[in-house]
C-alpha positions as CSV (number, residue, x, y, z in Angstrom):
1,X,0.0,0.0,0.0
2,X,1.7,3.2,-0.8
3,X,0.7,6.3,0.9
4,X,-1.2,7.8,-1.5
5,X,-3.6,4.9,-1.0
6,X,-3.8,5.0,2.6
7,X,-4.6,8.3,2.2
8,X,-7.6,7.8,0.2
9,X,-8.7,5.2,2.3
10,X,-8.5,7.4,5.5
11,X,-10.5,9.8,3.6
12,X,-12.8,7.6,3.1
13,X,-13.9,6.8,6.3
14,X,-12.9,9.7,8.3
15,X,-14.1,13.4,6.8
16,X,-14.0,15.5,10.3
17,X,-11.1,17.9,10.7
18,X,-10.1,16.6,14.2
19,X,-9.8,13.1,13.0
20,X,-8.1,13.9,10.1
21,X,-5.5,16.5,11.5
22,X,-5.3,13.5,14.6
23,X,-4.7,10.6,11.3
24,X,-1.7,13.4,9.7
25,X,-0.1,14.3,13.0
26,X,0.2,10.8,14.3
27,X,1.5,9.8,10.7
28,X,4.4,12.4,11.0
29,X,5.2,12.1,14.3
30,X,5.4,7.9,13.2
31,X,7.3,8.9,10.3
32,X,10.2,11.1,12.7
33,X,10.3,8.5,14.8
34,X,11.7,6.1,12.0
35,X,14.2,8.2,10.8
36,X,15.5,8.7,14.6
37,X,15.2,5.2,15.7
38,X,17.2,3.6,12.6
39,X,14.2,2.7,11.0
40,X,14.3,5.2,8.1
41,X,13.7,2.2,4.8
42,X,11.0,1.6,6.7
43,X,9.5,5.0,7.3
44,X,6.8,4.9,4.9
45,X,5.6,2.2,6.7
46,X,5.4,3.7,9.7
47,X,4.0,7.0,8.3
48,X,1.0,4.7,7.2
49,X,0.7,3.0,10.2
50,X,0.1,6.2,11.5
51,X,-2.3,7.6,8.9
52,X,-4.4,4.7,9.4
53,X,-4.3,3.7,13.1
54,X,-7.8,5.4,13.8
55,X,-9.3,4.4,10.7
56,X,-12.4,3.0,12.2
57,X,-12.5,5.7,15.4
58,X,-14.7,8.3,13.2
59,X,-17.7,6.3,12.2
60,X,-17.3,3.2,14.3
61,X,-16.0,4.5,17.6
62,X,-17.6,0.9,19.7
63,X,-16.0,-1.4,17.1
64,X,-12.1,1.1,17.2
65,X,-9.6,-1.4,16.3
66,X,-11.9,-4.2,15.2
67,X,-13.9,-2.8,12.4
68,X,-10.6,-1.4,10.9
69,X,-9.1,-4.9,10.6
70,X,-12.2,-6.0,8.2
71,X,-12.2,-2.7,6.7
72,X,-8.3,-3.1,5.7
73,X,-9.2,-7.0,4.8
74,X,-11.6,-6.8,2.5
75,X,-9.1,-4.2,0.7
76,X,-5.9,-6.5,0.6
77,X,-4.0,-4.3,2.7
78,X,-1.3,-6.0,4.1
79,X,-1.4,-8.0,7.2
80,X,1.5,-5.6,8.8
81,X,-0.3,-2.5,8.6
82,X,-3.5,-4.2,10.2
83,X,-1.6,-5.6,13.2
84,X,0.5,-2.6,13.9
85,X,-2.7,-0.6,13.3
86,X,-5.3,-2.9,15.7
87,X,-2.0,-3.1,18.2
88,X,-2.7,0.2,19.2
89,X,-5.8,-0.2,21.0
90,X,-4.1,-3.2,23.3
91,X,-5.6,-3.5,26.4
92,X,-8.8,-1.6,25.5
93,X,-10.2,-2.5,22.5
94,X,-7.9,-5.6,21.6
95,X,-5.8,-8.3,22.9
96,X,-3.2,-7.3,19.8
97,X,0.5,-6.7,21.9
98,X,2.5,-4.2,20.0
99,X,5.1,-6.2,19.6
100,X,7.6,-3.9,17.1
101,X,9.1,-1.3,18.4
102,X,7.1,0.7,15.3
103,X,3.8,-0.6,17.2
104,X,5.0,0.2,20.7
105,X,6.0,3.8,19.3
106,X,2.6,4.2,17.8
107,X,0.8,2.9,21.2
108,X,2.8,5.4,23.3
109,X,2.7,8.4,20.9
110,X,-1.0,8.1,19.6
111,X,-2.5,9.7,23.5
112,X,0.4,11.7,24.0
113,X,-0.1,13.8,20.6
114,X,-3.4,14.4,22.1
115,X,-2.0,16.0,25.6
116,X,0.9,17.8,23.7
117,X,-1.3,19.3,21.0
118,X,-4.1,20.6,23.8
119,X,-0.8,21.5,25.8
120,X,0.4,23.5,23.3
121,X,-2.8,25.4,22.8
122,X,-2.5,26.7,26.1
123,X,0.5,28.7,25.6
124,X,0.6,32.2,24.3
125,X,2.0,31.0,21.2
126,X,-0.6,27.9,20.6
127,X,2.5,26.1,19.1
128,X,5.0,23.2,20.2
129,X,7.3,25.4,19.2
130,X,8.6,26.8,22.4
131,X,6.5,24.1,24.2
132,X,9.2,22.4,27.0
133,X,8.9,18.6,28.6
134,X,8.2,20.4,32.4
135,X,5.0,22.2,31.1
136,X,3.6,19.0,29.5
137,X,4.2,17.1,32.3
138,X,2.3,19.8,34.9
139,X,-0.5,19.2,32.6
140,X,0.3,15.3,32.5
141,X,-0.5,15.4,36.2
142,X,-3.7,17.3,35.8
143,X,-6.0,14.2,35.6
144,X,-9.1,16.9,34.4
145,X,-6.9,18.5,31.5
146,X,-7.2,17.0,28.4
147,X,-8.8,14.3,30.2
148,X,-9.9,11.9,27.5
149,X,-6.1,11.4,26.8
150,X,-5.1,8.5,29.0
151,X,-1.9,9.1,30.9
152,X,-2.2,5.1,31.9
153,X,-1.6,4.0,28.2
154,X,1.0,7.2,27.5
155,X,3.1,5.0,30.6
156,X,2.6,2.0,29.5
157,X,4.0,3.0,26.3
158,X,6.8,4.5,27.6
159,X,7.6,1.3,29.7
160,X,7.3,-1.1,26.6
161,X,9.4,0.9,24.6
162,X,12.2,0.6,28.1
163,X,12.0,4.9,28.4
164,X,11.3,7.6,30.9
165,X,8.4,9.5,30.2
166,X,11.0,12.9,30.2
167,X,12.8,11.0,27.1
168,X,8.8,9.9,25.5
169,X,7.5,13.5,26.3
170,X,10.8,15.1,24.8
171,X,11.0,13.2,21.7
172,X,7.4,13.2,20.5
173,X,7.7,16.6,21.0
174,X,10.6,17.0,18.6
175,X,8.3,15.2,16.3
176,X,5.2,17.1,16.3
177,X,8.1,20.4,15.8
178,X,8.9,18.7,12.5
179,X,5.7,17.9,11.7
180,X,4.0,20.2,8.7
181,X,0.4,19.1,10.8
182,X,1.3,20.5,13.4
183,X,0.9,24.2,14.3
């Protein structure tokens, strides 16, 4: 599947700006992440990983993670992208382990884009841009601030992947910076 094709399947299925910005951000940050972690032949495949992770969340928010597996079947999409993408929702919506370190990336990063990005809006700036690890993890501990985010999966994350949540916080940061999604 080549991105281009991902991309029209995302489309397909998910039309609201949130989701879509959420899909493009995630896809980025995936993409960074490949390059830095000596990944980079395979960062297409992570990039559309990351575009399609929440392929389901828009019009079959019950079903997240399961409906996107028959949705990516029944197109021939390979097997790769459906169990990295399904591995995300581990422990909530799936008994798929991320099992690559691409999938335990994508479980740890996919909340935590949420937190940074309403983090960020909160500055003066509204940007990552000047956006440090010690303010995201003030509003990390602020259970009622972007509360749907869950800071239970962003630490389980960051313990598969063997990390400090400083190092998680700092680097997906870095990404997002990078990211042309990403105000």
């Amino acid at each position: 599947m080549t991105y281009d094709e991902a991309q029209a399947l995302l489309k397909e299925y998910n039309q609201g700006e949130f989701h879509l910005k959420h899909a493009y951000t995630v896809s980025d940050v995936m993409g960074w992440f490949a390059q830095q972690l000596g990944y980079g032949e395979e960062k297409d495949f992570w990039a559309i990983v990351g575009l399609l992770h929440d392929l389901d969340f828009e019009q079959y928010p019950d079903q997240h993670c399961i409906k996107s597996q028959e949705i990516m079947r029944e197109r021939g999409v390979d097997e790769a992208i459906i169990h990295a993408t399904a591995s995300h929702g581990y422990g909530i919506a799936v008994d798929i382990k991320p099992e690559h370190p691409m999938e335990k990336v994508l479980f740890a990063t996919d909340e935590l884009t949420g937190l940074i990005g309403a983090a960020a809006l909160m500055r003066p700036s509204k940007s990552v841009s000047d956006l440090e690890v010690k303010s995201v993890k003030k509003k990390f501990k602020d259970k009622k601030f972007a509360a749907g985010c869950s800071r239970d999966v962003i630490l389980q994350g960051a313990e598969m992947l063997g990390w400090e949540l400083d190092r998680l916080i700092d680097q997906t940061i870095q990404a997002m910076r990078a990211s042309d999604h990403v105000d």
